[in-house]
C-alpha positions in Angstrom: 28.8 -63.5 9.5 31.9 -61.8 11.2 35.4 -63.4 11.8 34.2 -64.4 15.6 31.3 -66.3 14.0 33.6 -68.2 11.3 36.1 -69.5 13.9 34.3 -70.9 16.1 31.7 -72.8 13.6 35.6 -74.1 11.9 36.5 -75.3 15.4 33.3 -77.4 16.5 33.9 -79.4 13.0 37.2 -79.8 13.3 36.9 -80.8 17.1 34.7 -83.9 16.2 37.4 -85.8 14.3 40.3 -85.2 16.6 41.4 -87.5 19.8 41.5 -86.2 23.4 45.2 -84.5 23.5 44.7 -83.4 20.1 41.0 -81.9 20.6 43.3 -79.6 23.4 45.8 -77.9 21.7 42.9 -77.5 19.4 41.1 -75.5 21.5 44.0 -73.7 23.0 44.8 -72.7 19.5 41.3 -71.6 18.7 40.9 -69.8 22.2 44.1 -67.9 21.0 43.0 -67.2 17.9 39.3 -66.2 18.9 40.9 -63.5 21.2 42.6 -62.2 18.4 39.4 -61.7 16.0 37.3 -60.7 18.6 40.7 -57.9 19.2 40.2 -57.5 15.5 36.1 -56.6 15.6 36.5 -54.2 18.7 39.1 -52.2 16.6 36.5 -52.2 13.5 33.8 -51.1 15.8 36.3 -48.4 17.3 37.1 -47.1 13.8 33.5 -47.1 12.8 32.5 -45.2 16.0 35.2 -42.7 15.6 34.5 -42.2 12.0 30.8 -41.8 13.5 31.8 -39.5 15.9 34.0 -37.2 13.6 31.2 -36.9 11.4 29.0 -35.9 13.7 31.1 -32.9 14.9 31.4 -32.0 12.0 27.4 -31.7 11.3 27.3 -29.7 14.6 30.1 -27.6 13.5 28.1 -26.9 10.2 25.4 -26.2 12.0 26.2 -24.1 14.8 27.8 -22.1 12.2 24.7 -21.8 9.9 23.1 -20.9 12.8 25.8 -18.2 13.7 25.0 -16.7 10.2 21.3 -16.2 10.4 21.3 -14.7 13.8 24.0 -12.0 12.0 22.1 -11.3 9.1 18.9 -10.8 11.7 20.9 -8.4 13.2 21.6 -6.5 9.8 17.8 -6.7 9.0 17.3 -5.0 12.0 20.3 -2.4 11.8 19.0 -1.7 8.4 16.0 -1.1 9.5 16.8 1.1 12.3 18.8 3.4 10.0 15.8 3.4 7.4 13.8 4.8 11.1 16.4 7.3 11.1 16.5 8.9 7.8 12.5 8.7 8.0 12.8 11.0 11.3 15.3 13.2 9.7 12.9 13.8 7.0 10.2 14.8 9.0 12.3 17.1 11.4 13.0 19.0 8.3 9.2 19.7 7.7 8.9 20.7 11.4 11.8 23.2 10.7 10.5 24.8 8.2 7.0 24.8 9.7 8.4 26.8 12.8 10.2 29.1 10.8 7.1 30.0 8.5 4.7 30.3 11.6 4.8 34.1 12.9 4.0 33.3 16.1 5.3 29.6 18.1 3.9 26.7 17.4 3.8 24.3 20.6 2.0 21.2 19.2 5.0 21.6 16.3 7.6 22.0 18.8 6.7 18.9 20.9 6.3 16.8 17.8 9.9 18.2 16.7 11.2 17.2 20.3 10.0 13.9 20.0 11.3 13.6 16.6 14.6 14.5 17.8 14.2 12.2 20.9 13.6 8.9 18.7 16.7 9.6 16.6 18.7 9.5 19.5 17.6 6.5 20.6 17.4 4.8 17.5 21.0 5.9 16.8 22.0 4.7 19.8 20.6 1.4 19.4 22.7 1.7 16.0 26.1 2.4 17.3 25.7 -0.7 20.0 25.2 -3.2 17.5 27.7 -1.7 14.9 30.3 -1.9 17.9 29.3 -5.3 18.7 29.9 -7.1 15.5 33.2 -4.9 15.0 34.2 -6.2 18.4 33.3 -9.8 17.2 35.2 -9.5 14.2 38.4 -8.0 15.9 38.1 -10.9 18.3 38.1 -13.4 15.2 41.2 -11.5 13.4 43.6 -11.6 16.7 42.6 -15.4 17.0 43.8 -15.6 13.0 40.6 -16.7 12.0 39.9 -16.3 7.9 37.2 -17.5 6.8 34.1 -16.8 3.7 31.7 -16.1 6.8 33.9 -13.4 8.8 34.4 -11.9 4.8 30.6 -11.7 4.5 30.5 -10.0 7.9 33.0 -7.4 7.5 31.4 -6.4 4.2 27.9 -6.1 5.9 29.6 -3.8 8.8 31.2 -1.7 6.9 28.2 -1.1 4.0 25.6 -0.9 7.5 28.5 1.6 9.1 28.5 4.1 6.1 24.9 3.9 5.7 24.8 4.8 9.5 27.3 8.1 8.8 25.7 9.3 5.8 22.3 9.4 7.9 23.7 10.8 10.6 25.6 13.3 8.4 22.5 14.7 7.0 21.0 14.7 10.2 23.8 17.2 11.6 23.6 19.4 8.2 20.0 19.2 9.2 20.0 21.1 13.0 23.0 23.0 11.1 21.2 24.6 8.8 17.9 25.2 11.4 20.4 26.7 13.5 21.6 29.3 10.8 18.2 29.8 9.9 17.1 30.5 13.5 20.3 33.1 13.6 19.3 35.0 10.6 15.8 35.7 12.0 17.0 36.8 15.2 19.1 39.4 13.3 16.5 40.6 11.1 14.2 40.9 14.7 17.2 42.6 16.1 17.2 45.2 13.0 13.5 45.8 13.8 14.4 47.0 17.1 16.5 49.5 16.2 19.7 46.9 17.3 22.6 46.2 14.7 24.9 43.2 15.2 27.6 41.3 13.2 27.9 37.7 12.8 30.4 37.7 15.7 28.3 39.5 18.1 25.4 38.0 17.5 27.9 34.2 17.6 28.6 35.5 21.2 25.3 36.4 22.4 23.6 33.2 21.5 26.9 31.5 23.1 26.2 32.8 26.2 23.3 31.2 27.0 21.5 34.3 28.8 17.9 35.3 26.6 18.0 39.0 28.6 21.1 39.8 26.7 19.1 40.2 23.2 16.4 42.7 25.2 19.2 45.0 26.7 19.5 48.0 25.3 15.5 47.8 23.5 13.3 50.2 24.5 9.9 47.8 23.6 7.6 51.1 22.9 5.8 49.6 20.2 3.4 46.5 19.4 6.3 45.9 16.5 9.1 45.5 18.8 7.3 43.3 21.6 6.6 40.5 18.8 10.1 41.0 16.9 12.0 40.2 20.7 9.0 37.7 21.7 10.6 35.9 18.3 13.9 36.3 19.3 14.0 34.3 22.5 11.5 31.9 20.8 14.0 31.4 18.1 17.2 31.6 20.8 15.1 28.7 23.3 15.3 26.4 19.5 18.9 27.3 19.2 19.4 26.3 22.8 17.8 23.3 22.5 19.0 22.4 19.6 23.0 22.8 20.8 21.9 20.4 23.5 20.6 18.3 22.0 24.0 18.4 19.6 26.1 17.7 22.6 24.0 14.6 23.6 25.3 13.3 20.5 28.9 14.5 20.5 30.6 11.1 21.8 28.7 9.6 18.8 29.4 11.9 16.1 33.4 11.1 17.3 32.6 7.6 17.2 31.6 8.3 13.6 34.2 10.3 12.5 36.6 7.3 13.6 34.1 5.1 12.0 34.9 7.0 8.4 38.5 7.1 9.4 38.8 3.5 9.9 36.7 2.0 7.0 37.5 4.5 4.5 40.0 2.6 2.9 37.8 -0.7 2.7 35.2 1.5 1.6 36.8 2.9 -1.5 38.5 -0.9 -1.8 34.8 -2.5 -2.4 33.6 0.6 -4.4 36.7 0.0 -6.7 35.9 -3.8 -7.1 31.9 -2.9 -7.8 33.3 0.0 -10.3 35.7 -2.3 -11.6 32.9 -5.0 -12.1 30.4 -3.1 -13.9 33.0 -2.0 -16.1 33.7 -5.3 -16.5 30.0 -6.4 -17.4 29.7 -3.5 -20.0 32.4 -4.4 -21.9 31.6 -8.2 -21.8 27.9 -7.2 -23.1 29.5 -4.5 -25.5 32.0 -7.8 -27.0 29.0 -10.2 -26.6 26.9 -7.8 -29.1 30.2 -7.2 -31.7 30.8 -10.9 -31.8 26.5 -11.7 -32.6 27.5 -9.2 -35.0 30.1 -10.6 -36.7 28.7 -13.9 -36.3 25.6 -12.7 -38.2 27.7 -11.7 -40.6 30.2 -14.5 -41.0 26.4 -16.6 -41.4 25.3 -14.8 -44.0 28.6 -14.3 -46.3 28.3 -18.0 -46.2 25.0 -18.6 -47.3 25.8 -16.3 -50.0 28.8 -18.1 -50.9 26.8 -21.3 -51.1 23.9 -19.9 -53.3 26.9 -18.6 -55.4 28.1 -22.4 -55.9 24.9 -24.2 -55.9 24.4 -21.5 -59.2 27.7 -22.2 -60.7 26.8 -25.7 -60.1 23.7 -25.6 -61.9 25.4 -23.1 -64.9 27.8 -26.0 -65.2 26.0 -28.4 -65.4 23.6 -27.1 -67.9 26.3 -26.4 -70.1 27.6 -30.0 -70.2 23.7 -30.8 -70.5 24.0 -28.9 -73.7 27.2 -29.9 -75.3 26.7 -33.6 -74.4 23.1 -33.5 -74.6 
């Protein structure tokens, strides 16, 4: 029963005993003093809807937040799994390498295979570098608004673990066309030197940097089955070298990205390997001190068990004696 309730049951018995004049200021006094409890309950009810209300933003906050959270770590699935795409790809482009270079003559159905190869790492990279720049976007956003929180922690870790991840793929993919591309320079040189044509390092850098396939022929006098396969290699192997320089270029704005990338999270790269170096450290030595003090323990046991055997038999010696001399 409220306060509202209570007064007005109080006035109807009091109101029965009183006369006229007396029944009124009775009821102007309880009208007075009904306003004020019922001014009373609509504060309570305020107060209980606020408190209502405050808890419910806070369950929202909670979780929109959660929610926040597990579309990010979607997006890291999915980032990881795009750079797990990548390193696949890179893999196999190194068998097509290798597979051209070993084949005498060119290899179409290898070549297009190695095209598409190439053409799904760009994508997939590029898909890679979006999202990366996304969340690091998100998170400067956060940091100018001087937000601090667990959840923005948990994110910057996860960008910057994804990020190197991302670099070191991409690194090997680079060393990767690097590589084919010295490879592919060597055997034009050795075709060259079948054709009678000696070049340096530096020439042959400036031939293939021109661009023009007639340069490598100029000069040959093809009078021989020998010499008409060792230049049909060469401008097979200069066509890969083209395409693989532009191909290279394509992915120059991302490669600067990268090297920015390195630049920038370097230091909170080495930060978090210090802190995981620091806690294994810290593990080993806490197992190593866990095993010396089972050790000692063991011992410290058994020195006393010995040193109770010791007096339960100087007990008994004891008491045998007395047995004797008393007995």
């Amino acid at each position: 029963m409220d306060s509202t309730t209570v007064a007005l049951v109080r006035h109807r018995e009091r109101s029965k005993s009183r006369p006229c004049g007396a029944k009124l200021n009775s009821l102007v006094n309880f009208l007075a003093s009904l306003l004020a409890a019922m001014k009373d309950r609509m504060q309570e009810l305020r107060a209980g809807k606020d408190s209502d209300d405050e808890d419910d933003d806070d369950v929202t906050v909670n979780l929109i937040r959660d929610q926040f959270m597990d579309e990010f770590f979607s997006q890291v699935e999915e980032i990881r799994d795009y750079v797990g795409k990548i390193a696949q790809n890179v893999e196999e482009v190194k068998k097509r390498h290798s597979s051209i270079l070993a084949a005498p003559n060119s290899d179409d159905k290898t070549k297009e295979e190695l095209e598409k190869l190439l053409a799904n790492i760009k994508v997939t990279a590029n898909k890679v570098r979006s999202k990366l720049k996304a969340i690091e976007t998100s998170i400067e956003q956060e940091e100018l608004a001087n937000r601090s929180s667990a959840d923005m922690r948990i994110r910057k870790t996860q960008h910057s673990t994804l990020s190197r991840k991302f670099v070191e793929v991409m690194s090997e993919y680079n060393a990767t066309q690097s590589d084919y591309r010295e490879r592919c320079k060597q055997r034009i040189q050795r075709q060259l030197e079948i054709t009678g044509k000696l070049t340096t390092n530096e020439e042959l850098e400036d031939m293939l940097e021109s661009g023009n396939p007639t340069i490598f022929s100029s000069g040959i006098i093809v009078d021989s089955q020998i010499s008409k396969q060792a230049l049909s290699e060469i401008e097979s192997r200069h066509s890969d070298i083209m395409k693989l320089e532009s191909s290279v270029r394509e992915l120059h704005d991302m490669f600067l990205d990268m090297a920015m990338l390195v630049e920038s999270q370097g230091e909170m790269i080495d930060r978090i390997e210090y802190n995981v170096e620091h806690s294994v450290d810290y593990v080993e030595r806490a197992v190593s001190e866990t095993k010396k003090a089972v050790k000692y323990q063991s011992k410290a046991r058994r020195k006393k068990i010995i040193i109770i055997i010791c007096c339960i038999i100087l007990i008994t010696v004891v008491a045998s004696t007395f047995g004797g001399i008393y007995g």
